[in-house]
Structures are given as C-alpha cells and as structure tokens.
N, C-alpha and C positions, 0 to 999 in steps of 0.2 A: 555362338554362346559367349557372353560378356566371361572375362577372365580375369575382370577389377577386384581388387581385396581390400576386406575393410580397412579402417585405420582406427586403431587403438588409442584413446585419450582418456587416462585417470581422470575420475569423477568421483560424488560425492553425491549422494540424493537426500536431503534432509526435509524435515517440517519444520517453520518456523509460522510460530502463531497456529494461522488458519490458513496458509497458504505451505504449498511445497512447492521446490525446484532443485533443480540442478545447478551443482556446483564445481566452483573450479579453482585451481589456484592457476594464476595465467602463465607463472613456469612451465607447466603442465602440457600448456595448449600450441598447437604446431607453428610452429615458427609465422605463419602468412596469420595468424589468428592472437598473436599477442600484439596489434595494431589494430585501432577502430577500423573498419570499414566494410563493404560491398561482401568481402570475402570472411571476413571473421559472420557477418551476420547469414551466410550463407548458412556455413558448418553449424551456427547455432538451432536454424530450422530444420534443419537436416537429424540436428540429434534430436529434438524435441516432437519435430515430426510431422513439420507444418509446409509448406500451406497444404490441408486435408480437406478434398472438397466433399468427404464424408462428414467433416466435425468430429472425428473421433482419435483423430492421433496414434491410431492403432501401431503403427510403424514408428514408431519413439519413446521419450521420456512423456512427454506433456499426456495430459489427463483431461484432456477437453476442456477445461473453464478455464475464465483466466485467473482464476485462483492455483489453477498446475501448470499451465503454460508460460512458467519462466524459469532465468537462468540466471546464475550469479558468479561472478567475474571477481576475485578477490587476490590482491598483489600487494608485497610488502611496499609501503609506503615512504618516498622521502621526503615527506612534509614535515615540517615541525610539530613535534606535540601528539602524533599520530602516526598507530603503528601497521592499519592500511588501509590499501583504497579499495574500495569497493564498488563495482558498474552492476546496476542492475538492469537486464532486459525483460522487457513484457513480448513473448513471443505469438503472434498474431496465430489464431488457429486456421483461417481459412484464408488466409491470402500471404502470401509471398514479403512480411513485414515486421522489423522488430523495431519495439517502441524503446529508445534511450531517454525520452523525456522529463520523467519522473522518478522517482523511488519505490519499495514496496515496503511499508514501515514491519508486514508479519515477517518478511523475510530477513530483515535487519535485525533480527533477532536471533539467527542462528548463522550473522554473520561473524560474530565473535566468538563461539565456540571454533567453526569451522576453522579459523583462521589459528587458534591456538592449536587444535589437531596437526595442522599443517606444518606448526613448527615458524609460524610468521608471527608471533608476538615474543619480546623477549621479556625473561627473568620473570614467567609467570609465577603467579602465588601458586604455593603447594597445596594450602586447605585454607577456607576463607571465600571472598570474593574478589574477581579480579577486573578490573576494569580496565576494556578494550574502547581506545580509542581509535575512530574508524571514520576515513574520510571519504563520504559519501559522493562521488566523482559526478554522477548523472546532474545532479542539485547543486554541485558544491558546497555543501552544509556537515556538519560535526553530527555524531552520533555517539553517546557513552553508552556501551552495554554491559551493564555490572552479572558477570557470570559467576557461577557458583563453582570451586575448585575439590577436589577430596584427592588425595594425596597425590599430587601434580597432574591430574586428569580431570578434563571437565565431566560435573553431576549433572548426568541430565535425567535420570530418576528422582520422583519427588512428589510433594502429595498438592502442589497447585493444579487449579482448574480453570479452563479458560471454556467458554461456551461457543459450542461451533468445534472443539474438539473432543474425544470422546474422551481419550485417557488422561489421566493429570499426568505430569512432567515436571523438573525443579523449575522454580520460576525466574526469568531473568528480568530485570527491570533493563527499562529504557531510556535518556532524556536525548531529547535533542535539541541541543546545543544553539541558539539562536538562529528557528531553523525558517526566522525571515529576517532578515540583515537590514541593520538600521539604516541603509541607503536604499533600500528596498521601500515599495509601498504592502502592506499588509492589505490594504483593501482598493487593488488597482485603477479602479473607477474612484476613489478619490469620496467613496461610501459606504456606510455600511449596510444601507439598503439602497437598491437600485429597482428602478422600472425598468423591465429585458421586456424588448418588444420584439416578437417570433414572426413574422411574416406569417399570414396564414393561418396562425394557434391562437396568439394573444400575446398579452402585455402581463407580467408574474413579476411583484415581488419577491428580490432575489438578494441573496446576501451572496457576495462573489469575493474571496480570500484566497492567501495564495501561501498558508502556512502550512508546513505538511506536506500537501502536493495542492496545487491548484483547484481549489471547487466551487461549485454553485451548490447554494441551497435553495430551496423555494420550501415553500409550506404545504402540507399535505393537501388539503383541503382545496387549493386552489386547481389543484390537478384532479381534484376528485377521491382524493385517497384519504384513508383516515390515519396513514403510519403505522400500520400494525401489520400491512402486508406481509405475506411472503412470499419466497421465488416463483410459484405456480401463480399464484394472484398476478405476477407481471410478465413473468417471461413465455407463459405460454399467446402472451395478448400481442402480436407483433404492429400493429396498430400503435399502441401505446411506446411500444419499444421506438419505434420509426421517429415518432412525438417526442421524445428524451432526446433522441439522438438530434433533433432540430435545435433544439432548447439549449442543448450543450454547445453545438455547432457557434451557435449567434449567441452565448454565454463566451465562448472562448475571442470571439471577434471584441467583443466588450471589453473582455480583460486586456487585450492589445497580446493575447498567445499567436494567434492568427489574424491573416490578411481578409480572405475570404473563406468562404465556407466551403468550398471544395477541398482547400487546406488540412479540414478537422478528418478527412479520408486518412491522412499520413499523421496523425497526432491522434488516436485514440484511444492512447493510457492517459492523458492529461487534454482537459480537466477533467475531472471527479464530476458526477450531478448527483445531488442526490436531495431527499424532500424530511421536513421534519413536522413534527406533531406534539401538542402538552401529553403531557404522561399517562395511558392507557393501559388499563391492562391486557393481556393477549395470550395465547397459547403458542410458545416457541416453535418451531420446524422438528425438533425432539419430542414435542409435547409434552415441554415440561412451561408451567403457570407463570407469567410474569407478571406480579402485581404490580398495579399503580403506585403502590407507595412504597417501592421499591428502585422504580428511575428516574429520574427529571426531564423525561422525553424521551418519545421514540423517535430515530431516525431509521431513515432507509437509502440506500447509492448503491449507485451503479458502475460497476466495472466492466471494461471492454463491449459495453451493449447490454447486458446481462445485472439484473439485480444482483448481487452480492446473498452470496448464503448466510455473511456475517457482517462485518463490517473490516475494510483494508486499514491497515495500519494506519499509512499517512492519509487518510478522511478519519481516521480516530485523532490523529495530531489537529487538524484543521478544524475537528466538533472542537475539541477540548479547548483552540484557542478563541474562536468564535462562540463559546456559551462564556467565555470571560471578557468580552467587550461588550456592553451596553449599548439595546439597542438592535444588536444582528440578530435574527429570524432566529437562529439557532439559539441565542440569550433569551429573548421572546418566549418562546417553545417552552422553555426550563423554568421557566418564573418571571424572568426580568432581573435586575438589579448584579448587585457583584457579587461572583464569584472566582475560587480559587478550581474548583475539579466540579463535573458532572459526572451523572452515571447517566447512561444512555440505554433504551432498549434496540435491540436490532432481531435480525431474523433468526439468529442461535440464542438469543440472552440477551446477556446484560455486559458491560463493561465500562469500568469508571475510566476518566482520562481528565488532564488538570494541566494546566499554562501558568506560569510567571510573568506579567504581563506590567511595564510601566509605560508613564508617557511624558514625553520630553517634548519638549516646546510643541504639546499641540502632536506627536507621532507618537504612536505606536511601537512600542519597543519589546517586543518578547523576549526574555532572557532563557525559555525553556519550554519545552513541553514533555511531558511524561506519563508511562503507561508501563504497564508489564504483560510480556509474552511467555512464551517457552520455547523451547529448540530441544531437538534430538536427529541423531541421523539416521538413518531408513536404513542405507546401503550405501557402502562404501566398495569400489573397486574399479572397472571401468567402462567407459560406455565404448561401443562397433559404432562405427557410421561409417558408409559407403562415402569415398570422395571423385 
C-alpha cells in the first residue's frame, strides 16, 4: 500500500467570461513549478486531471471541455509599464499535453481581479475603476483590464450580462493593446483571402489572421452549414469534426505556425477554425430568439476539436479585427465596407466586439481591440494533488 501524501498548493477557481480555470500566483507554486518546463506541466495535469481516457476529468479541477480544462499562472511583473505576467495553459483532456501557444481572452478577464486579491497590483483605487496592466507572457502582447473597485475590494456583483453565462456579474472591459505588432504581419499569407487547398476535402476560401490568437475563417455555406449551428449539430458528427481538424491542420501550414501536419498534434489551441455567415436569425442553446436585425453575422469556431458553446475571447478579438478590414470573409459576412465594432451571433447570443485599425505605408496597424467580460471567483483555498 502506497504511503505517498498529497501536496498542498493555494489556488483560486474563478470564471472569466465563459470560460473557468484555475488559478495561481507562482509564488504559490512548488519550487520545481515556478520554471517552464516537463515538470511544472506535469503538476498542472495532475491538478486538472488530465490525460482522462474517460473524458471526464473526474479526478481534478477541469470540467471536460476546453472551455474548463485550464490554468492560469499570474506573477508580479518587472516589465515596464506593467503590473503582471500572466501564462495561460490550455490543458489537453485526453492526452498527456499542455498547450502554451496562445491566450484565453474569457479568462483574461478575471486576470486582474485575481491578481489585485493577491496583493500583486500596487496602490489600487479604493472605489472607481482600476486599471490592471498585464503582460500577457504566452503572446507577448499587452492587455488593459478596467475593473470595478468598491471600497478597496474588487465588485464582482453587478447587473451585466454576458450570453453563454447564466448569472449577470459587474462588467469589466478589455482592450488589447496592439495585440498584432507592427513588425508583425496581420494577415500571414500576405491576404486577406486565401485559396487553402485540403488534400482530399477541397480548396475553401479562407481568411487566415493572427490578431487575437491565430485563425482561419471559411464561410459557412462552403462547408455546408448555414451559421446558426449549434454544439449538437457539430460535435456529435465526428466525421465533420475529423474534416475541421484537416482544414486547421493545412490552415496552420499556410500561416507558417507549423511545418507539417503531424506538428498540429502538439499545437491544438492554436489556430482557432472557425466558419461565418450574413445575419440569420436562430434559436440560442438557452432558447432564447436571436433576431436578424439584431447582429451583423453569425459566426461559429472551434476549440480544441469541439464547437465552442460560445464564442473564446481571443476569436472575439480576431472576429472584431477582421469585420474592420475590407474585404476578409468575416467583413463580407457583416455587410462589406468599414467598420468600427460588430455584433456577432454565436451559439449562446450575441456579443459586440470593435478594432482600431490604421494603415501605414500599405500595413496594417491595429492600435486596439475591445470587448467586455466578467469575472468572479468560485473558490478560493487549495487544491491536493498527489506528486
């Protein structure tokens, strides 16, 4: 009989947006785990509960989708300008993998609360709004998150509403900070629409951008779909799933993420796929009405294999800058011409998002993209995991 005991690590279990995960300050975390590597991602599956060749996480924090299967890594920062850093991981549910690649824009939202609890932002506002600057390590990109204060404590009670969650929560805004860098290309193929030729599928006009987190769009229609889908309409079709999964694969080769397509095995938080449609109306996943004249398009994406029950923060960053360039599928979708913010429909609702977008000799220059979430914390105290 094993005589191993667990080991005790302060945590934090919050919702941010539509997503939850677990939290940490990496003070917190065991000495061999406040360093990247082999061994820090070890402890993180371990606490979340993965790889489960059930799918169910039973034995952890994560909650089966990858909208619960992550963890957030938050340390006072010595960057300039910026009061911390923030690693987000995407923790694989059935295989032995945690994705560093990208961000989670819902959970970047209850990165600045978190980190003010912690006692890691100084000389917060008392009652007001306080604005946490937070350097997003994975992406290396800026994130301001303007949170709400009430007498030196963050409000996370409040009468906003986000669709995809049930309860309203105070609302925090978000922008992110030029969050493609003007040495950067915005549209890595060098367009804003592209022929992706899939071996085996076909050849799909594709808007491929890398604002946000890395994505592919395609148009509904060419796949067969109208954009009004929901999660049962796709995920129970594994067929279809298989077909994404190629699309993304030979999408990510395009964009120069990857070499070969055995590669997108080890890179499956990034890129985003996901497909869009002109404005529809449709009946939510709540069953509540989403008229047409109510969004400028529906979109639908995919995370980790899996339709999305809503829509992930940074593909809300990446709609919002691609429905402001002329021209990309997702501008198409919404009318054509210029704009400053769309309203999207997705499989919970509705949600607006909006880009600052100029162009300098002939590039691309986003100065911002923005949106509002919520945050509140679940449970605070600490998590067991066996080492």
């Amino acid at each position: 009989m094993s005589t191993q005991e667990q080991t005790t690590i302060r945590a934090t279990y919050m919702r941010g947006g539509t997503s939850k995960g677990t939290f940490f300050n990496i003070d917190d975390l065991p000495a061999f785990a406040k360093e990247a590597g082999e061994r820090r991602d070890a402890l993180l599956l371990r606490i979340i509960g993965s790889p489960d060749p059930y799918g169910k996480q039973i034995d952890g924090m994560g909650g089966a989708t990858s909208s619960t299967s992550k963890a957030v890594l938050v340390g006072k920062s010595s960057r300039k300008a910026h009061d911390v850093d923030y690693y987000f991981a995407q923790v694989s549910i059935d295989k032995p993998f945690v994705d560093w690649s990208g961000n989670c824009g819902n959970l970047s939202s209850a990165v600045g609360p978190f980190a003010i609890k912690c006692g890691l932002v100084d000389n917060v506002t008392q009652d007001g709004i306080h604005v946490v600057r937070i350097w997003q390590a994975n992406i290396q990109k800026t994130i301001l998150a303007y949170v709400p204060m009430t007498h030196g404590r963050v409000q996370e009670c409040g009468e906003y509403e986000i669709d995809g969650v049930t309860f309203p929560s105070a609302e925090i805004k978000l922008e992110f900070v030029s969050p493609v860098d003007p040495s950067e290309s915005l549209f890595p193929t060098g367009n804003v629409v592209d022929d992706l030729e899939v071996p085996g599928i076909g050849t799909f006009k594709a808007t491929m951008i890398t604002a946000g987190i890395p994505t592919i769009f395609l148009n509904a229609d060419a796949l067969g779909y109208t954009g009004t889908e929901l999660q049962s309409d796709i995920n129970s079709d594994q067929e279809a799933l298989a077909k994404f999964e190629t699309i993304r694969a030979y999408g990510a080769i395009k964009m120069g993420l990857i070499q070969n397509i055995k590669e997108a095995e080890t890179r499956a938080h990034t890129p985003k796929i996901a497909f869009v449609a002109p404005a529809c109306s449709y009946r939510a996943s709540s069953g509540k009405e989403i008229a047409r004249d109510a969004i400028d398009l529906n979109v639908r994406a995919l995370s980790m294999g899996q339709l999305h029950h809503a829509m992930m923060g940074t593909a809300s960053v990446a709609i919002g800058v691609a429905a402001c360039v002329c021209g990309t599928l997702v501008n198409l979708a919404s009318g054509g011409g210029e704009k400053e913010a769309v309203t999207f429909g997705h499989p919970s609702g509705v949600l607006k998002v909006g880009a600052t977008i100029q162009t300098l000799d002939g590039t691309y220059c986003v100065t911002k993209a923005s949106m509002s979430r919520s945050a509140r914390v679940i449970m605070d105290g600490c998590v067991h995991v066996p080492l």
